[in-house]
Structures are given as C-alpha cells and as structure tokens.
N, C-alpha and C positions, 0 to 999 in steps of 0.2 A: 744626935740630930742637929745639935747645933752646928758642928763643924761644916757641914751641907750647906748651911746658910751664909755662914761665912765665907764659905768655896764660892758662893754664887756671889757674893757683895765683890770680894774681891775681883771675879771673875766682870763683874759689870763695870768696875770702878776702871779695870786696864783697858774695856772695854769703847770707854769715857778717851780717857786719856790720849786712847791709839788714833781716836776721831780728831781731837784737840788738835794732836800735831800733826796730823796727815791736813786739817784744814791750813794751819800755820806755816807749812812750809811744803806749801802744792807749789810744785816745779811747772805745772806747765803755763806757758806764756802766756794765756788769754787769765791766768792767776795774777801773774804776779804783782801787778800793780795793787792790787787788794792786798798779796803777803807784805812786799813793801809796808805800805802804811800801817798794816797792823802790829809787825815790827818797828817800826817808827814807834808808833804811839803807846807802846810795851815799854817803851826804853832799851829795846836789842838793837835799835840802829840808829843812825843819824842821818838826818837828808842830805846832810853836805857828803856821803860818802855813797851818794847816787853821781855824782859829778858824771858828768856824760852818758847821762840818759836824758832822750831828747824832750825838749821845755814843753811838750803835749802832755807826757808821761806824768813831766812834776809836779806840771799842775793839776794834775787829776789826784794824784796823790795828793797834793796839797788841798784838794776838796775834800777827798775823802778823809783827810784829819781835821779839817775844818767842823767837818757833820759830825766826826765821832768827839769832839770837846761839845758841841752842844747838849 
C-alpha cells in the first residue's frame, strides 16, 4: 500500500515541477518580460545581455526586480 502513496507523491511532486518551468520559461511575448526578470533575479541571466531590447522593456523589468528585492 505504501508504494501507492509514494506513486502519488511522486506523481504530484513532477506535477509541481512541470508548472515551475512551464511558468519560468512561458515563450509567449506578453510573458516575457515577467520570464526576463525572474531569470534575472534567479541568477540565470544578466540585464546587460538584454542589450537591445527597447529602454520601455528595461525598465519595467527593472521594476519588477525592484518589487521582488523588497
């Protein structure tokens, strides 16, 4: 009986996970600015290697890492 239970933990855990990185690296455009920064602020990227994406963009990002250090 146990093994059941642990099929299900498992089963919710990849469950968990599969959500994690579908939110993390949502491809579509009205995302990305949100994936940006949240990579940013992970440590998986660096703002300087936005270089030409336009200064409207940066700085929204730049807010929303702003909000997430508070």
């Amino acid at each position: 009986m146990q093994e059941g239970v642990d099929l299900w933990r498992l089963h919710d855990f990849l469950i968990d996970k599969r959500r994690e990185i579908g939110e993390k690296y949502d491809y579509r455009y009205s995302q990305f600015i949100f994936v940006f920064a949240r990579l940013i602020h992970e440590g998986w990227l660096l703002i300087e290697e936005l270089e030409g994406l336009h200064e409207d963009k940066l700085a929204k990002i730049e807010l929303i890492l702003s909000l997430a250090r508070q």
